[in-house]
MITILUM-792399 format. One record per residue (C-alpha): x negated, y, z; residue number from 1. Coordinates in steps of 0.02 Angstrom, whole numbers, padded with zeros to 5 digits. Each point is the difference from the previous one (the first is absolute). Layout:
<lumdrens>
[[X; Y; Z]; NUM]
...
</lumdrens>
This chain:
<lumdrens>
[[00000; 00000; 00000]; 1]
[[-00079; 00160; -00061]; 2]
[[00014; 00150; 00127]; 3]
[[-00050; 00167; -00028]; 4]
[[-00115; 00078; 00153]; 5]
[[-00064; 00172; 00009]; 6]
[[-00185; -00014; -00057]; 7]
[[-00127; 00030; 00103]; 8]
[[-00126; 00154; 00009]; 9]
[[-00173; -00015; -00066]; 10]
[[-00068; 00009; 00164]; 11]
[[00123; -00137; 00068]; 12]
[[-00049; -00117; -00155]; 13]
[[-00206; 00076; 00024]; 14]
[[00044; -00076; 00187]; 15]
[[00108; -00154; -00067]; 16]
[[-00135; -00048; -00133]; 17]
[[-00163; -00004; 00127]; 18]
[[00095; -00138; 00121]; 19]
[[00050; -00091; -00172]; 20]
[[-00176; -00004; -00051]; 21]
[[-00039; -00063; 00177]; 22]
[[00115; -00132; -00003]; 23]
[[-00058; -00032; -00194]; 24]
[[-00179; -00035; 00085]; 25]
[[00056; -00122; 00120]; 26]
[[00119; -00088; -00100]; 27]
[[-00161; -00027; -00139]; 28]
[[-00131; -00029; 00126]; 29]
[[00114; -00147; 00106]; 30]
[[00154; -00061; -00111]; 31]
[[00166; 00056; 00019]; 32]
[[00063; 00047; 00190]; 33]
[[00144; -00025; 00098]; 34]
[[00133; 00097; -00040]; 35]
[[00015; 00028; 00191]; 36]
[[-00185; 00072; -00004]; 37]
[[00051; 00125; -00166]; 38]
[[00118; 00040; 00109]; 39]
[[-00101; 00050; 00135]; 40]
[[-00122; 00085; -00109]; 41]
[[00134; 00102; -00060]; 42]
[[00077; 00052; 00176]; 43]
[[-00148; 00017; 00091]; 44]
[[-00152; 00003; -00092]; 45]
[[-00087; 00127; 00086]; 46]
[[-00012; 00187; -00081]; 47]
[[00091; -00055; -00122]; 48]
[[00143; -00107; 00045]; 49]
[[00191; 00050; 00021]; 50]
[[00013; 00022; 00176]; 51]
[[-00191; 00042; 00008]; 52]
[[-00009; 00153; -00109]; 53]
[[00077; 00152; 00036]; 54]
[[00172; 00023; -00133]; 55]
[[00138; 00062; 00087]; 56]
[[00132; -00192; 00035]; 57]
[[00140; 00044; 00087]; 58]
[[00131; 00127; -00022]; 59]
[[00072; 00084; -00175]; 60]
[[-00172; 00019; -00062]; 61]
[[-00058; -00167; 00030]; 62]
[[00064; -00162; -00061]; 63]
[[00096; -00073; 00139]; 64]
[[00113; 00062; 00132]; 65]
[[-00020; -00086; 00191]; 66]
[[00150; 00014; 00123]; 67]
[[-00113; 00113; 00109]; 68]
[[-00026; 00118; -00132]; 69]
[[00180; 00035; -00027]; 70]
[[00021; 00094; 00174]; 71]
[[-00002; -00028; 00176]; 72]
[[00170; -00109; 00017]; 73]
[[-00101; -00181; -00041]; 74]
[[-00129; 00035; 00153]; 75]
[[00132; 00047; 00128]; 76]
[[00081; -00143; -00032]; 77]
[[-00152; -00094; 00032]; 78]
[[-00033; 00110; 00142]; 79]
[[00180; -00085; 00076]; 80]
[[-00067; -00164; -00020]; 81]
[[-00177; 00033; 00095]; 82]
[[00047; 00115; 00131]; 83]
[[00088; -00151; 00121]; 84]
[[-00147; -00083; -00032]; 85]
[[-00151; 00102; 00018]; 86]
[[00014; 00042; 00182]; 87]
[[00010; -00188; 00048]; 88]
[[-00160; -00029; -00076]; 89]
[[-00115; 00097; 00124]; 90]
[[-00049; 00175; 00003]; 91]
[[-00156; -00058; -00115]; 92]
[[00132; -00060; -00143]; 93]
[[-00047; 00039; -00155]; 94]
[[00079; 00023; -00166]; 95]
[[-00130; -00056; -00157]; 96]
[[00068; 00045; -00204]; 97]
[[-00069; -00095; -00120]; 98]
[[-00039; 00109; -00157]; 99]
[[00060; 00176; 00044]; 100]
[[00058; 00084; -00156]; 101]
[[00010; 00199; -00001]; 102]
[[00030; -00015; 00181]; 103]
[[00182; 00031; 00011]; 104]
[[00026; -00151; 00089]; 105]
[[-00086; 00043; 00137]; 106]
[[00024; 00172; 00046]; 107]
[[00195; -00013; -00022]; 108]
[[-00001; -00169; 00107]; 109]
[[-00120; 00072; 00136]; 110]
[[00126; 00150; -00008]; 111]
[[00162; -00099; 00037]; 112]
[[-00099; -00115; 00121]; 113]
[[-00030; 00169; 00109]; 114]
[[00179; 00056; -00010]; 115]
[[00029; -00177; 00058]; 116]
[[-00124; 00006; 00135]; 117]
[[-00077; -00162; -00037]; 118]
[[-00179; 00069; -00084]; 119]
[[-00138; -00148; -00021]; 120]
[[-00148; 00029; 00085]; 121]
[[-00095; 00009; -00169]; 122]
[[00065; -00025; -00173]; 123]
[[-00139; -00065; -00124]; 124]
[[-00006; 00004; -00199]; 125]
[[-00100; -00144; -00100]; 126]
[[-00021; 00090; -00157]; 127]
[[-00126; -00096; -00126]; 128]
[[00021; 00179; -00107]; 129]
[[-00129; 00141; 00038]; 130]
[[00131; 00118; -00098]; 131]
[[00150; -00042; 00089]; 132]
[[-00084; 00000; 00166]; 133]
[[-00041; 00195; -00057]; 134]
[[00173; 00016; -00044]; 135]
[[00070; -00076; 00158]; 136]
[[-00115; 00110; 00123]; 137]
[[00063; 00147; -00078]; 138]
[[00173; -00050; 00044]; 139]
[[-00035; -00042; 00162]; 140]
[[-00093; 00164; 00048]; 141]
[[00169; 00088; -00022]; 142]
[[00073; -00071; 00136]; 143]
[[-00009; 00035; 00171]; 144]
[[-00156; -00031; 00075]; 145]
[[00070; -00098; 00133]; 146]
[[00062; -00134; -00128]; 147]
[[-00159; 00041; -00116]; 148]
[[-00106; -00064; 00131]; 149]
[[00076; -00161; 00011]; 150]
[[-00040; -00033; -00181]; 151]
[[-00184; -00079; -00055]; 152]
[[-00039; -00117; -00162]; 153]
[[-00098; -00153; -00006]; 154]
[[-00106; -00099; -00119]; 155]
[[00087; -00178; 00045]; 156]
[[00103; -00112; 00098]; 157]
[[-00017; 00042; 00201]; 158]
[[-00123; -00112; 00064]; 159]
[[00044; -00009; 00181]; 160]
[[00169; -00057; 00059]; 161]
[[00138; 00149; 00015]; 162]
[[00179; 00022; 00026]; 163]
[[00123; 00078; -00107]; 164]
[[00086; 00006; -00179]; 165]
[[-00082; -00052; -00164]; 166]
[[00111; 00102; -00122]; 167]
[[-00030; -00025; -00226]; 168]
[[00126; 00084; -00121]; 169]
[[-00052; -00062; -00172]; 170]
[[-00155; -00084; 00049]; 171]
[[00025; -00193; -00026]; 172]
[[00059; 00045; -00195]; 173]
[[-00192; 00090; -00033]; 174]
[[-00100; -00160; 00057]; 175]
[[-00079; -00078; -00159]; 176]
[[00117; -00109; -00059]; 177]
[[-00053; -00173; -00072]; 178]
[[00084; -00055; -00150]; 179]
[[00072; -00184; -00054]; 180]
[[00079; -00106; -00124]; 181]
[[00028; -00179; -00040]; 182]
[[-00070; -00107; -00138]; 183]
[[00028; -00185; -00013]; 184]
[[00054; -00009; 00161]; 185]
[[-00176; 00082; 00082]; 186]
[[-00028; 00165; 00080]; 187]
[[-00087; 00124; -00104]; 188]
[[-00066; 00175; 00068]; 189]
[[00025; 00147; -00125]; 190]
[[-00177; 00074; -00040]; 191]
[[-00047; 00172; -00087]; 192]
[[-00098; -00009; -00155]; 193]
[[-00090; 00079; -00146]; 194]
[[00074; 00002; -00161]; 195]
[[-00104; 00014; -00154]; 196]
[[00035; 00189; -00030]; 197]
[[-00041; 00041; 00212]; 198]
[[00179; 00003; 00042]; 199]
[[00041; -00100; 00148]; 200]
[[00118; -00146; -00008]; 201]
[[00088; -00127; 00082]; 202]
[[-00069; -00195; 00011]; 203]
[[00036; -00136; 00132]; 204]
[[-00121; -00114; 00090]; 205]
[[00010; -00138; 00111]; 206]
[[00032; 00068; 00160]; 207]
[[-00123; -00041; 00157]; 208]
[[00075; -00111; 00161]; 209]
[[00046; 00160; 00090]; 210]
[[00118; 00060; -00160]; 211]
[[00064; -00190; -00023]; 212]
[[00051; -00023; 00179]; 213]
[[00074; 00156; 00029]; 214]
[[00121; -00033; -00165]; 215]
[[00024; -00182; 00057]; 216]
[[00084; 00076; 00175]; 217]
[[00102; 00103; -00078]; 218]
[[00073; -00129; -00125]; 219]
[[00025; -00113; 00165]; 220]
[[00089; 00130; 00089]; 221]
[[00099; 00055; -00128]; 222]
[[00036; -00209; -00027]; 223]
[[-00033; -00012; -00185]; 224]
[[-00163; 00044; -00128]; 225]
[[-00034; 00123; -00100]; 226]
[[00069; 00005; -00185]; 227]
[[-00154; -00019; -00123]; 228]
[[-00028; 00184; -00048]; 229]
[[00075; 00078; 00148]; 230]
[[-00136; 00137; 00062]; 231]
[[00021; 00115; 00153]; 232]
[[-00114; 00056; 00127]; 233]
[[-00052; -00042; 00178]; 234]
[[-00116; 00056; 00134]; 235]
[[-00107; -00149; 00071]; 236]
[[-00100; 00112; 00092]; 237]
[[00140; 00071; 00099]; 238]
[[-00039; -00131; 00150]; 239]
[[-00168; 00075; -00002]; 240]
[[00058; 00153; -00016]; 241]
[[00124; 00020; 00162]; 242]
[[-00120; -00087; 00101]; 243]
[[-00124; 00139; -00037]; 244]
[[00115; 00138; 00024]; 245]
[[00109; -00057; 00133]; 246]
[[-00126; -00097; 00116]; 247]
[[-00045; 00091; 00131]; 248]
[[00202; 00072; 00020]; 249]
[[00039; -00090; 00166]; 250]
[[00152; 00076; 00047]; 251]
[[00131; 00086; -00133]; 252]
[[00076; 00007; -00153]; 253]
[[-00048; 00000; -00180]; 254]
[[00130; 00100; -00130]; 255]
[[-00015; -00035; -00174]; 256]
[[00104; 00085; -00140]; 257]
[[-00021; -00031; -00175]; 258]
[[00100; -00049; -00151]; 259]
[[00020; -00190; -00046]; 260]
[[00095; -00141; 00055]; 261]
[[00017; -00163; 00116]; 262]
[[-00078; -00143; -00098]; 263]
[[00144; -00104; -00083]; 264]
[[00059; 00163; -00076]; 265]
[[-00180; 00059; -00051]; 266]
[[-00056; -00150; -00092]; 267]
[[00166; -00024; -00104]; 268]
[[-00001; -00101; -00155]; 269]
[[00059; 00162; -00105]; 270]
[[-00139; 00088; 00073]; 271]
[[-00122; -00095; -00115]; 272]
[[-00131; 00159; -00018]; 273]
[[-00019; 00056; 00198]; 274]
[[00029; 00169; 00059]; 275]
[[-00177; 00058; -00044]; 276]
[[00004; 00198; -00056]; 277]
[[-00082; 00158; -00002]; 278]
[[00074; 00171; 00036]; 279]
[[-00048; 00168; -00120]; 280]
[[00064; 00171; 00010]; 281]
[[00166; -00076; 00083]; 282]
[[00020; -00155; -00126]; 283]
[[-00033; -00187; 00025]; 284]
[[-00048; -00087; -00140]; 285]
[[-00089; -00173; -00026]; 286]
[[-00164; 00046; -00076]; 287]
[[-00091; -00013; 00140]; 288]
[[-00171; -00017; -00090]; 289]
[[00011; 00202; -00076]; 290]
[[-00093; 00130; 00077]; 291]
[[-00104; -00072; 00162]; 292]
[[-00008; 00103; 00139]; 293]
[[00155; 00132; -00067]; 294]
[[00147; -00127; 00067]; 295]
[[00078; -00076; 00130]; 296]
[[-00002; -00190; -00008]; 297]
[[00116; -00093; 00110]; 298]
[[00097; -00161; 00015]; 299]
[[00145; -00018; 00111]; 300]
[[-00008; -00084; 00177]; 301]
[[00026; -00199; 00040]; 302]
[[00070; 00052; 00184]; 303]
[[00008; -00192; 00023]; 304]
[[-00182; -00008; -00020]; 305]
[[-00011; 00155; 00115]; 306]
[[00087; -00069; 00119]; 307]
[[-00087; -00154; 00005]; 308]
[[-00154; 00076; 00006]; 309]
[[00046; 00104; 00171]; 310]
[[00030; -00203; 00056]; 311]
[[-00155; -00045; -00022]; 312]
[[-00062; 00150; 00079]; 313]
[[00082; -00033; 00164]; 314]
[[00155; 00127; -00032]; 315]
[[00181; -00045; -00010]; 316]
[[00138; 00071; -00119]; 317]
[[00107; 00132; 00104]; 318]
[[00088; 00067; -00151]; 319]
[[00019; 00001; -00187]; 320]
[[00136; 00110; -00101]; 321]
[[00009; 00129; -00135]; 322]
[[-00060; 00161; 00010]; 323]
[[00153; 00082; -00018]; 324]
[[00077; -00095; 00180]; 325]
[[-00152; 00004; 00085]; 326]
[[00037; 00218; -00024]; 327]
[[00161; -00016; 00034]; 328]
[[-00015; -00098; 00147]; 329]
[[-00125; 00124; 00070]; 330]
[[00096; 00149; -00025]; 331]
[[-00019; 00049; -00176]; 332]
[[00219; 00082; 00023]; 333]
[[-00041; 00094; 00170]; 334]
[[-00189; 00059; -00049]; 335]
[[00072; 00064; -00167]; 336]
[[00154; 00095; 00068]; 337]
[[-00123; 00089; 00125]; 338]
[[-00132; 00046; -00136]; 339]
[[00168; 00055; -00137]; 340]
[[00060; 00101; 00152]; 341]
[[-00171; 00069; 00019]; 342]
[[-00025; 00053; -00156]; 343]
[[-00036; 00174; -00052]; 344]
[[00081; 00002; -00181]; 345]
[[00075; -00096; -00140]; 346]
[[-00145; -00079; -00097]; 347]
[[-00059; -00079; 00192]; 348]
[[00146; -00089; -00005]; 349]
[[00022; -00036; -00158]; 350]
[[-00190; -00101; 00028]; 351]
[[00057; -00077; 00156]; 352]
[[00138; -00075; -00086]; 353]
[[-00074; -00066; -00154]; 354]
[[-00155; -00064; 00137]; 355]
[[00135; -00092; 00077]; 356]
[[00075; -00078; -00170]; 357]
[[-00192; -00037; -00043]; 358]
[[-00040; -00083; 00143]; 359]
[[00175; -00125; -00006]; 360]
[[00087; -00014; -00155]; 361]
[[-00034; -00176; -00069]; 362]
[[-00050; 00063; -00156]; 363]
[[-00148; 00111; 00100]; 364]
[[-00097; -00049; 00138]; 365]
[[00138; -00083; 00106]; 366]
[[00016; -00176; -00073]; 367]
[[-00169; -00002; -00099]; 368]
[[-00103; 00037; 00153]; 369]
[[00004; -00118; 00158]; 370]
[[-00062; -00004; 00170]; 371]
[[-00091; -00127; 00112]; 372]
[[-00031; 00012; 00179]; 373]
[[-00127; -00119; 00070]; 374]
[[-00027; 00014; 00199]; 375]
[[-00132; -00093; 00117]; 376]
[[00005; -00011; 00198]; 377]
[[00162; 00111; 00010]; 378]
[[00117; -00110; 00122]; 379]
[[00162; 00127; -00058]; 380]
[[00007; 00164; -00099]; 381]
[[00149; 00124; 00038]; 382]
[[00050; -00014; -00215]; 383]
[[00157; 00104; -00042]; 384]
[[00139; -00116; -00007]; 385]
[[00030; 00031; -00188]; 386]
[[-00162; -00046; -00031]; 387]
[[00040; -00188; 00077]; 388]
[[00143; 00007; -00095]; 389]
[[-00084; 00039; -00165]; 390]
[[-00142; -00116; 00011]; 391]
[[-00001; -00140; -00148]; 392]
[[-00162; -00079; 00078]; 393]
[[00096; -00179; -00073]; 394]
[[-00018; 00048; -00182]; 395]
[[-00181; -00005; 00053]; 396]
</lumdrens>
């Protein structure tokens, strides 16, 4: 399917062309790579990739819109979930974000967490980016310095045990994806390639044990194989991955949002190509081999495998439902009829409301986006009763 994009300028495609020439170089120097290592390269490559160089992402004049970035409502909701937590943690309970964005997050959450009186000691940003931690500080230095000074960034996972919340919006769907398909019955990993003319393209290899054995659980859980030709994606580092981030949380909760689905309704049998895409100037398209470095490449989230992987790393399922209740249940109708009351003129409300229809219509972020709470060492948690109500933790 052909779809039109709004080209590039010649410094993007200058910018674009040196990490294609990089990956060029590896790709003729070692044999074709994983296409979960292109996709690496291409995200965070550093200097050069996506999230490592310094073009504006979120926002009108980026390429993708996060619910943080649409206004405040999405954080004081999340604020309403943390704040009958927090104080039960200790007075040294922390709150840790995992990939930061512009900051919005944070300073409106830290906000609403005052107001609620149920600050967290510190709140710390992991932030691979050296741009977006720029961006972020500048954000936070508007705030009060009281809540400023709660705020620091680190390099990596904590390494010594601490209490608190572990919180990722749009996290899990960045991590380099690993491609599959299946040919005669055997697992093949999709590679990245050279074509004759220096254009990259798409070939399959036998995949390694890790890549077999994470397919061959998913085809038992789901109870049936894989079609021949069926390709999707999958994250057999994401054991690996939780374990590293989430180790040393002893105490708390983990919140994950992100867009994607339980696993019987992400692998369908219709859904023969994955969910692999990239993001441009506001459009998802499937060509996710154009321009390294200048888009967003993402595939949507297994939240089985998520879950499973918070198992294995000694945390429980507390909750799982869609965005859109998880908002509703934690005030989104009471937090927007303050902030419409509030409101100095037309065109404020007129963005509240269409925040609110962005944030819940099924068509928006409501349905398409999902949340997972995982909690560890927590022997009850004061949840809004909707919240119970809401939770679909069996489609899980």
């Amino acid at each position: 399917m052909h779809l039109s994009l709004p080209d590039p300028d010649t410094d993007a495609l200058a910018h674009s062309e040196r990490l294609r020439t990089r990956l060029r170089e590896r790709i003729a120097a070692r044999g074709a790579m994983p296409f979960s290592e292109f996709m690496q390269q291409c995200l965070y490559a550093p200097g050069l990739g996506y999230y490592s160089a310094g073009a504006a992402k979120f926002g009108p004049a980026g390429d993708f819109i996060t619910a943080p970035e649409l206004g405040p409502l999405f954080a004081r909701c999340i604020a309403r979930v943390l704040a009958p937590l927090l104080p039960s943690l200790g007075v040294q309970a922390g709150i840790l974000e995992l990939g930061g964005g512009s900051g919005a997050f944070a300073a409106d959450v830290l906000q609403a967490l005052a107001e609620l009186d149920a600050l967290p000691a510190r709140y710390r940003i992991l932030e691979p980016s050296a741009d977006l931690r720029e961006r972020q500080r500048a954000r936070i230095a508007a705030l009060p310095a009281p809540l400023a000074a709660r705020v620091d960034w680190i390099g990596g996972p904590p390494e010594t045990p601490w209490h608190g919340v572990l919180f990722a919006n749009e996290v899990i769907d960045a991590l380099p994806a690993t491609r599959f398909t299946l040919r005669h019955g055997e697992v093949c990993e999709e590679h990245v390639a050279l074509g004759g003319d220096g254009r990259f393209l798409r070939t399959d290899r036998p995949a390694d044990a890790l890549v077999s054995a994470a397919v061959r659980h998913i085809e038992r859980d789901l109870g049936e194989p894989f079609a021949d030709g069926y390709r999707s994606e999958l994250l057999p580092q994401l054991p690996y991955w939780m374990q590293a981030i989430a180790g040393t949380l002893e105490v708390g909760l983990m919140l994950f949002c992100d867009y994607g689905f339980p696993r019987r309704e992400y692998y369908l049998p219709e859904r023969r190509d994955g969910t692999l895409q990239a993001h441009y100037r506001h459009r998802a398209h499937a060509d996710v081999l154009r321009w390294p470095g200048l888009q967003d490449l993402t595939a949507s989230v297994d939240f089985t495998a998520l879950a499973e992987a918070g198992n294995g790393a000694g945390f429980g399922v507390a909750g799982y439902l869609p965005q859109a209740q998880l908002l509703i249940a934690s005030g989104l109708p009471q937090i927007f009829e303050t902030a419409h009351a509030a409101a100095a003129d037309e065109n404020t409300r007129y963005r509240l409301a269409q925040e609110v229809k962005q944030l819940t219509l099924p068509g928006a972020m409501g349905e398409r986006f999902q949340a997972l709470l995982l909690a560890r060492g927590l022997e009850a948690v004061a949840w809004p009763a909707e919240l119970l109500l809401a939770d679909q933790s069996r489609r899980l």
